[in-house]
N, C-alpha and C positions, 0 to 999 in steps of 0.2 A: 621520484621513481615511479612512471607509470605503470609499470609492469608488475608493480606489488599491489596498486590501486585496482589492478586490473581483476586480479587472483581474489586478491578481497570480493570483491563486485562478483564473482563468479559462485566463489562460494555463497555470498549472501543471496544474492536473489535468483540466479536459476533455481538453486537448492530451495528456495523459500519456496518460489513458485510450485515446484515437482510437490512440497510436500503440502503442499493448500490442495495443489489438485487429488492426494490420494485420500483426503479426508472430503471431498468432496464424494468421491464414487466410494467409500466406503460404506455408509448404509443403503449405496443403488445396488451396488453386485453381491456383498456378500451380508446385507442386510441387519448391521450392529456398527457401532464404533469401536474404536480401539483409543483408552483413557490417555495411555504413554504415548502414542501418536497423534493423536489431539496435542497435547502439552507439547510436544518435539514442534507439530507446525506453528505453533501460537510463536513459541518462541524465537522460532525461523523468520515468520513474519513483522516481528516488534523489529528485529532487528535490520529489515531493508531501508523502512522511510530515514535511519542512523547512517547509513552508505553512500542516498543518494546522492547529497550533495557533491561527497565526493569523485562519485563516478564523473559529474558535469563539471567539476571545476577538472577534474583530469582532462577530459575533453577539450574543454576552452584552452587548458595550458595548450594540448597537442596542437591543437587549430593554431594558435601564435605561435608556437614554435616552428610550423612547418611553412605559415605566412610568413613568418620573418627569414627563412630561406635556410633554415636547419635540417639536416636530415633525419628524417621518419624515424626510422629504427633507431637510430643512436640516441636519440632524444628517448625512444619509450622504450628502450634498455639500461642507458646509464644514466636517465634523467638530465636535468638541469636547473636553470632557475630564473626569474625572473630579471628583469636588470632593475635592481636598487635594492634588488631582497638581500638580506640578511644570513648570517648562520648562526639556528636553534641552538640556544645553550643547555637545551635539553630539562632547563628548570624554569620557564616560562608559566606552566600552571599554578606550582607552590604547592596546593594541598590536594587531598581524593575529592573534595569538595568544589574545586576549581574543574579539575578532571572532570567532572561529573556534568555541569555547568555547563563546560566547552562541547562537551561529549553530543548535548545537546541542542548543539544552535543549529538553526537552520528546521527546527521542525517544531510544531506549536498544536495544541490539540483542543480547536474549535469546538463549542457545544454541539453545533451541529453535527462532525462526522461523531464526536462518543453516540447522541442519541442515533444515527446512522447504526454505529454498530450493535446497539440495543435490537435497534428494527431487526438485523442481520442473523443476532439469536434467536431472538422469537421466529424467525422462517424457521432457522432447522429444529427447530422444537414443536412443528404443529402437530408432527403423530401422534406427539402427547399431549397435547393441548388440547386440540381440535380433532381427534383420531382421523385424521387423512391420511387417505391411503390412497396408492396406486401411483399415478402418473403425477398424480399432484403433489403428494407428498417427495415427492423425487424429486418435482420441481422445485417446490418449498426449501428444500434442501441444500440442490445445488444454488439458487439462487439469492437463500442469505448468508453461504459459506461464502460468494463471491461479493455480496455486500460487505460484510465484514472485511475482506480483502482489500478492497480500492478505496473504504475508509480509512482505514489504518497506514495504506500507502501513503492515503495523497492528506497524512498528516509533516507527512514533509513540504516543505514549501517548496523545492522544485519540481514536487508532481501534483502538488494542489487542482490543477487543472482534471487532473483523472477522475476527482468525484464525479463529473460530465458523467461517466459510464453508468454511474448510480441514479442516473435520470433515467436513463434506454431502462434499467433494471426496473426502477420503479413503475414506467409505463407497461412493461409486461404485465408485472404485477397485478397492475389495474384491469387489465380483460384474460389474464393467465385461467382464472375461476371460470372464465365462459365457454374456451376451450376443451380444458381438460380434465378429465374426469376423476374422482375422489374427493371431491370437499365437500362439507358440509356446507347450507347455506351461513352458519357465523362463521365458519372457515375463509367463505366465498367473501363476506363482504370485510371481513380481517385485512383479507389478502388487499383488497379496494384499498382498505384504508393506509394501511404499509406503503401499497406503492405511492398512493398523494405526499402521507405526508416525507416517505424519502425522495420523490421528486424532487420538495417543495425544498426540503432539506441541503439538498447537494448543488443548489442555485447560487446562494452565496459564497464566498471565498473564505471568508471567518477569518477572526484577526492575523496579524503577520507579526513575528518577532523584531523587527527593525533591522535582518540580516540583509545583505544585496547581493545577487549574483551577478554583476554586468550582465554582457548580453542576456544572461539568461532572465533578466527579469522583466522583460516582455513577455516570458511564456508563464509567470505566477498569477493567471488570470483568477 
């Protein structure tokens, strides 16, 4: 049923996204966080790299159904199904533990992106750290809330590739200090050191769970 896979996928990640981004401008505009909206996006965001897969094998099914010469809409309204598949007896997992297992394939959590999102805290932490202020600290801010972000994504394997973004972030990083103004000089060379070492970070792919996506496993670079 594409159209339930769809609604899922809407709620999880547009809504994940909206609520990254209001804890991103919460201490730019109105200068504090909010504890329960913290926890509301954390949560929001755990739960998109659990989606992905299936938003893409949704995709891949509509692509072959619409190649093998089915019509569009009736296929992502009433569904259908593969030729050779089978019908779910509904007790294929057996335990909560099975559940939980399956719940999880598809997503694997490289040492790299967790230290990734270590780096990601310590950005929105340097007012306290490091008392930066001003444009820096706003940058600091926004830019390890969005670290934190495209780690956490791309612990799902079919977005693996998104850490890339965590490269562009960490070379800002690296001349961000020379720019703009508020840091201290151990601020300034923090901020150096963060963006190298999550450049350096976000380069490898980290290991893969043994899952395959057909097509799509040309783009788990």
């Amino acid at each position: 049923m594409p159209w339930m896979v769809t609604f899922f996928g809407i709620l999880v990640v547009p809504l994940g996204i909206v609520s990254i981004y209001f804890i991103v401008i919460q201490p730019i505009v109105i200068g504090t966080w909010c504890t329960l909206c913290l926890l509301a996006a954390l949560a929001m965001l755990v739960m998109i790299p659990f989606a992905l897969d299936e938003l893409v094998a949704m995709g891949q099914f509509l692509l072959w159904s619409r190649r093998a010469g089915k019509p569009f809409w009736r296929t992502f309204l009433m569904g259908d199904a593969m030729p050779g598949g089978a019908v779910g007896t509904g007790d294929e997992l057996g335990s909560m533990r099975a559940a939980f297992i399956d719940m999880g394939r598809g997503a694997t959590l490289p040492w790299t992106l967790v230290v990734s999102v270590g780096i990601g805290v310590l950005l929105m932490f340097t007012r306290l750290l490091f008392a930066t202020t001003g444009v820096m600290a706003n940058n600091d801010h926004a830019v390890g809330a969005l670290v934190v972000t495209v780690a956490i994504i791309a612990t799902a394997e079919v977005a693996r590739p998104l850490r890339f973004v965590n490269v562009i972030l960490g070379a800002w990083l690296v001349i961000a200090p020379w720019l703009l103004s508020g840091a201290s000089l151990a601020a300034s060379w923090t901020s150096v050191a963060a963006g190298l070492v999550l450049a350096a970070l976000s380069l490898p792919r980290g290991r893969r769970s043994g899952e395959h996506y057909a097509g799509w496993d040309r783009y788990v670079l």
